[in-house]
C-alpha positions in Angstrom: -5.4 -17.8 35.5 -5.3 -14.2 37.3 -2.3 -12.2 36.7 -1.3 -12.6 40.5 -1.0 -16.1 40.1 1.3 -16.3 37.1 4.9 -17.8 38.4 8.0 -15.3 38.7 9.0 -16.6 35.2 6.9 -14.9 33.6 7.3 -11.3 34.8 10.3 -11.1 33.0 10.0 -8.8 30.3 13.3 -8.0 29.1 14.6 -11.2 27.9 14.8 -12.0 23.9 11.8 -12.6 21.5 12.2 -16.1 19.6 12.8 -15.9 16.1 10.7 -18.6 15.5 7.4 -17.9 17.8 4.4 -17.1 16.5 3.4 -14.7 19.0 4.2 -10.9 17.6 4.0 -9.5 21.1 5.3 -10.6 24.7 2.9 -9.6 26.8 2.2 -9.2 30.6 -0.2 -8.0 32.8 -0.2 -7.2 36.3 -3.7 -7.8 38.2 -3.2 -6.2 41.8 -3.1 -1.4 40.5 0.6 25.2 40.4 0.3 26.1 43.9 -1.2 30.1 43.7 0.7 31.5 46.3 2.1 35.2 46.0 4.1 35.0 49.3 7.7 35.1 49.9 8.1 31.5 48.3 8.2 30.7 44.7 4.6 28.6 43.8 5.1 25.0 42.1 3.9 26.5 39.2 7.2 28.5 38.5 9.8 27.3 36.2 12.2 27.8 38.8 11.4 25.1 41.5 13.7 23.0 40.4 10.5 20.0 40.0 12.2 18.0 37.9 14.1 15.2 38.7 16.8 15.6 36.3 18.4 18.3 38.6 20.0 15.6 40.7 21.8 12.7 40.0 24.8 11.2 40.5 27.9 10.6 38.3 29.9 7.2 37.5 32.3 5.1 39.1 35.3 8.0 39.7 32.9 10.4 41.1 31.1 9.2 44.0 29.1 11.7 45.7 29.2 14.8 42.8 26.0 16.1 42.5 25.3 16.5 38.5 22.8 19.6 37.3 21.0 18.2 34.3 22.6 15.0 34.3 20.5 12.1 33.6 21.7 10.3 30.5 18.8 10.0 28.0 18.0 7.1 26.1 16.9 7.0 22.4 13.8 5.5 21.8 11.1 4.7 19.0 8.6 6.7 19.3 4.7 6.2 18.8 2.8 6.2 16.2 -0.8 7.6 15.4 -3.6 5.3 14.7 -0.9 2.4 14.8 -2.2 -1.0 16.9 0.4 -2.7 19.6 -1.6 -5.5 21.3 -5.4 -4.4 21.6 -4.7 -0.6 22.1 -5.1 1.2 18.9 -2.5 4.3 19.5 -4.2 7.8 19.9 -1.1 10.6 18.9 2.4 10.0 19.1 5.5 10.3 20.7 7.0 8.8 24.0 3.6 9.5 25.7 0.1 9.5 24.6 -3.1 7.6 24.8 -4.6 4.8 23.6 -8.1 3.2 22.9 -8.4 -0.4 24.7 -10.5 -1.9 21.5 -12.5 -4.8 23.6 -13.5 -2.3 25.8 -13.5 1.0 24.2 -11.9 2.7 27.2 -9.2 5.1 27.0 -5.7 5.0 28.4 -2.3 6.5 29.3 0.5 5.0 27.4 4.2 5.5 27.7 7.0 4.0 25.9 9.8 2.6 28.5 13.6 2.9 28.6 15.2 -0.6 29.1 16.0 0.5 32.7 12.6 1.8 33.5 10.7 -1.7 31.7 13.1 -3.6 34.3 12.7 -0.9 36.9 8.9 -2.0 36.4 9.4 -6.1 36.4 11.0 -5.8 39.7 8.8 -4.0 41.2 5.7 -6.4 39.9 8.2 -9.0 40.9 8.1 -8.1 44.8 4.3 -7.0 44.5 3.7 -11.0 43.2 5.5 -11.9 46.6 3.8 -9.0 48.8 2.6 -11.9 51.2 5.8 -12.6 52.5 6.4 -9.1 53.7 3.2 -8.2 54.6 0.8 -9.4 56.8 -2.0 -6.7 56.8 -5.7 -7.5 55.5 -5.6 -4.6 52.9 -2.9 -5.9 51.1 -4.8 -6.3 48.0 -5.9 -3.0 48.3 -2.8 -1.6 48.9 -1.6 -3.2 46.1 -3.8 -1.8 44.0 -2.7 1.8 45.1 1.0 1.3 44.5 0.1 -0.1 41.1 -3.5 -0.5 39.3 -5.1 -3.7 38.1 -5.2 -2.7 34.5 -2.2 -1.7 34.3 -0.3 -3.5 31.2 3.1 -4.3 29.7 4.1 -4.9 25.9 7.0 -5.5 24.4 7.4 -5.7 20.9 9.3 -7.9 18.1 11.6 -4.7 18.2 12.3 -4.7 21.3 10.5 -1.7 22.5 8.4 -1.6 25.8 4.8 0.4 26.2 3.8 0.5 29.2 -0.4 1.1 29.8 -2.0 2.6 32.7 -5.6 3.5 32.9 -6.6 7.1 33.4 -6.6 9.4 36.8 -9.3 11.6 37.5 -6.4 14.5 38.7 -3.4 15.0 40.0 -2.1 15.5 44.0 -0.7 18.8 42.6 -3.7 20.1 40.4 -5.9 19.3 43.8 -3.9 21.9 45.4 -4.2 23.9 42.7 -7.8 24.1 42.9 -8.0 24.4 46.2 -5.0 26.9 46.6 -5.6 29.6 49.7 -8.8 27.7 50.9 -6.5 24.6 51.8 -7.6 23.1 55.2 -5.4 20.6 57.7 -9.1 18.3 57.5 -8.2 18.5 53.3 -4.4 17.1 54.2 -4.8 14.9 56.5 -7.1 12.0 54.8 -4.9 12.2 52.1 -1.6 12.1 53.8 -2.8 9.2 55.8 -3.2 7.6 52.7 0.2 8.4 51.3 1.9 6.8 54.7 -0.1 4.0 53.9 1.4 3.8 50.5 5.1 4.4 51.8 4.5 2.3 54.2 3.6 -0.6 52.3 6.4 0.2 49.6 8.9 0.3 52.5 7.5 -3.4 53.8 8.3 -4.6 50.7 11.9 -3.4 50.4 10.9 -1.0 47.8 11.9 2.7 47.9 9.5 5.0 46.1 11.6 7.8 45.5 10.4 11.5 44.0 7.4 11.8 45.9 6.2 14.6 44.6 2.5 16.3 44.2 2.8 15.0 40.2 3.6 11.9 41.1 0.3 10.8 43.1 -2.9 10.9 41.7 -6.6 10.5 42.5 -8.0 7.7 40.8 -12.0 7.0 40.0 -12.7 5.9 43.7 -11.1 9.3 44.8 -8.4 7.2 46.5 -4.6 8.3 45.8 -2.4 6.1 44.3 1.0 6.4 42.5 1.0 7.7 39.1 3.9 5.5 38.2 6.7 3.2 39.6 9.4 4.2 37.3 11.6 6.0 39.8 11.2 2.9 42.2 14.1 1.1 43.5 13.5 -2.3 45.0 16.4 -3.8 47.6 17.2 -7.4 47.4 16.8 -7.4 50.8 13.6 -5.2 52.4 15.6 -5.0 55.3 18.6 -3.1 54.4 17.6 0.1 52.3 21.5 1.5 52.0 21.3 3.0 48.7 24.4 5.5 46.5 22.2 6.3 43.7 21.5 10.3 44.1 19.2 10.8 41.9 16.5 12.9 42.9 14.1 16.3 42.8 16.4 18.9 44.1 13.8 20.8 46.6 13.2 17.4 47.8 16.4 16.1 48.5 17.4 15.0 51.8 20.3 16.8 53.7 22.2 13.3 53.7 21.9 13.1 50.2 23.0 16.8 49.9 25.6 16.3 51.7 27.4 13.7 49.9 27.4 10.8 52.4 28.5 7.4 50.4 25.5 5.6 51.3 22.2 6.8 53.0 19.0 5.0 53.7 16.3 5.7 50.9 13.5 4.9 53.5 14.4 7.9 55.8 15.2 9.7 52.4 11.0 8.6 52.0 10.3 10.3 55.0 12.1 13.8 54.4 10.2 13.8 51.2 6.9 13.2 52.8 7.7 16.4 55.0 8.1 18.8 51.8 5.5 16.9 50.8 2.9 18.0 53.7 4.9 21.5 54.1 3.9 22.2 50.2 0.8 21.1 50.5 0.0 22.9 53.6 1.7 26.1 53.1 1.8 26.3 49.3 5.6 26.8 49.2 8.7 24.9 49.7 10.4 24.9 53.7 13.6 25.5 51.0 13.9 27.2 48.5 16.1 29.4 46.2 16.7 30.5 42.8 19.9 28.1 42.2 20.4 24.6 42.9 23.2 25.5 44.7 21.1 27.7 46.9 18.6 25.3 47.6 21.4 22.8 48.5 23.0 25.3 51.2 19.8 25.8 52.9 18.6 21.8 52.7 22.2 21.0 54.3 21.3 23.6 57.0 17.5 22.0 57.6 16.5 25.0 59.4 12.5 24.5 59.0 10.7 28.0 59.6 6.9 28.3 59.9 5.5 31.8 58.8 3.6 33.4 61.4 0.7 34.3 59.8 -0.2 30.9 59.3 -2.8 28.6 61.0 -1.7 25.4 61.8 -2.8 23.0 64.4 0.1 21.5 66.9 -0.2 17.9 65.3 0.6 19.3 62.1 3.3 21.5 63.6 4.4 18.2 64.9 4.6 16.2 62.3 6.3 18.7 59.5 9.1 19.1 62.6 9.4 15.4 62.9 9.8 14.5 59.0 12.1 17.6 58.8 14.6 16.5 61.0 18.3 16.6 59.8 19.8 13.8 61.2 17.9 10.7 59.0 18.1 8.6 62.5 15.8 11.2 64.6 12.5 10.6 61.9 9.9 8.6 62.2 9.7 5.4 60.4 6.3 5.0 57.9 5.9 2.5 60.1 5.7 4.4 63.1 3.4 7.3 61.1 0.3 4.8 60.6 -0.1 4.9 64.1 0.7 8.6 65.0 -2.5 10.5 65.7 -3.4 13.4 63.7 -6.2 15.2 66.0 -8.9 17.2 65.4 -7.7 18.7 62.1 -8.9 22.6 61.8 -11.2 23.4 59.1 -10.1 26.7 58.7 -7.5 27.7 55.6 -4.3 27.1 56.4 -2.7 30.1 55.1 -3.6 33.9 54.1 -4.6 35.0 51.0 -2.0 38.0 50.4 -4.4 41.2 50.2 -3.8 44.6 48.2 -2.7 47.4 49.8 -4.6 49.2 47.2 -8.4 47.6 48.3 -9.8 48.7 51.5 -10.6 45.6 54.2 -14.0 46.1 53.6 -14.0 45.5 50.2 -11.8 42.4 50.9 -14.3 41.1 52.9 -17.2 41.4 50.5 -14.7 39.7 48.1 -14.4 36.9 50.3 -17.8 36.4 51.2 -18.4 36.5 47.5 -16.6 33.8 46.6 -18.0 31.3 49.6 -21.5 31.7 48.1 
């Protein structure tokens, strides 16, 4: 029996090992899936960007609507062990996160060991995926599928309790791409892969289930060159797709919302989606953040006042002037839906860079030039 056809029953992973099975491990399968810029903005690379989505969270009951620096609670865990065997992954290093050797196959894998709220995190969202049908009606549903969450992708929990998660390997990530391409960045570079990150969103969004932290880390480029989520750990899936009011504020600080920012008591995490999608394509584009500061509370201020600048010495097309106004925009109502973003045309994309390498003052504009041309050949 394929994994997609196992019953709901079975996608629980959380619930108590029998004393008296036989079975050592519980296990369960799921068979459907820094920026070098010198300008005025600090480069993803930087320790000071505020990545991290520990920066934002919210506090218990009591506190509704405090924004918490550093305030995710941690949760103690058992960590791997070298050369140890859980299932039929032999463990390669140790820790909460390492790789493993797939012994039928030889093949090698990520593998990360789960927190009980990011294992059922996980078996919700594999829950909905099973049920993808009912809120989807599209032909690439399989395929989308796939992207939000890969074929081989495997769950084991142990007699102990503890939860490894296994996901096969990516080829890069969404933010070492940019890397590499840095100042020669083109709109034709962005805007296949873009179009495939709506899809994604889009998809999630059908199915009720808010991605969350979209972030250059947190796509990758698998082996068909096709992005897909790295993980669905920061995923929250609504009982009902339809209403996507959410109080949880945790988040990336440089890519939190103005609503969120603002302490509203609930806000809709698919519009919050959406204004990470236009950091997102700002980053990518422009290789810096539309806000930034050196403070948390800096980059707060200036999210709250959403005042999106484009530098002037840039080259970007009016589509893509278009659509980083349109994400940006303060009020969560005025942006588009994901929906509404499959369909909206991106034209002609230029294939020239993007943005301006910063020269010397020093080095004449001759020598520049022969730099330049350098480099092309």
């Amino acid at each position: 029996m394929s994994s997609r056809e196992r019953s709901s029953s079975s996608l629980s992973i959380l619930s108590d090992v029998s004393q008296d099975s036989s079975d050592e491990l519980k296990r369960q399968r799921y068979g459907s899936s820094s920026f070098t810029d010198d300008s005025y903005n600090s480069p993803l690379s930087n320790g000071s960007d505020f990545s991290s989505s520990e920066f934002l969270s919210s506090c218990g009951s009591g506190c509704r609507g405090r924004l918490l620096v550093g305030g995710k609670k941690r949760e103690k865990f058992e960590p791997l062990v070298n050369n140890s065997v859980i299932g039929d992954y032999r463990i390669v290093g140790a820790g909460k996160d390492s790789r493993a050797v797939h012994l039928p196959t030889n093949k090698v894998v990520n593998c990360q060991v789960l927190t009980s709220q990011e294992a059922h995190t996980v078996s919700q969202v594999i829950a909905r995926l099973e049920d993808s049908e009912k809120y989807y009606r599209g032909s690439d549903v399989n395929e989308l599928r796939d992207m939000v969450m890969p074929p081989e992708c495997e769950l084991i929990e142990e007699m102990s309790g503890r939860v490894v998660m296994f996901v096969p390997l990516h080829e890069c990530s969404l933010h070492a791409y940019a890397q590499k391409k840095s100042f020669h960045m083109t709109e034709a570079d962005v805007e296949p892969i873009f179009k495939q990150i709506v899809r994604i969103l889009a998809f999630c969004h059908a199915l009720g289930i808010i991605v969350r932290n979209l972030k250059p880390r947190k796509l990758v480029f698998d082996q068909q060159n096709r992005i897909r989520l790295e993980n669905v750990l920061d995923c929250i899936v609504c009982e009902d797709p339809s209403d996507d009011r959410m109080v949880d504020k945790y988040c990336t600080p440089a890519f939190a919302a103005p609503e969120v920012v603002n302490r509203a008591p609930n806000f809709s995490g698919k519009a919050c989606d959406v204004w990470s999608l236009g950091i997102l394509l700002y980053l990518l584009l422009l290789g810096r953040y539309p806000f930034y500061d050196e403070t948390p509370a800096g980059v707060f201020s200036k999210i709250r006042v959403a005042k999106v600048v484009l530098p002037p010495d840039v080259h970007l097309s009016a589509g893509a002037r278009a659509l980083i106004y349109g994400l940006l925009r303060r009020d969560p109502d005025e942006r588009p839906t994901t929906a509404e973003l499959r369909f909206t045309p991106w034209v002609c994309p230029p294939k020239v860079p993007c943005r301006r390498r910063p020269t010397d003052p020093r080095i004449s504009p001759a020598l520049h030039m022969r730099i330049a041309l350098a480099v092309r050949q």
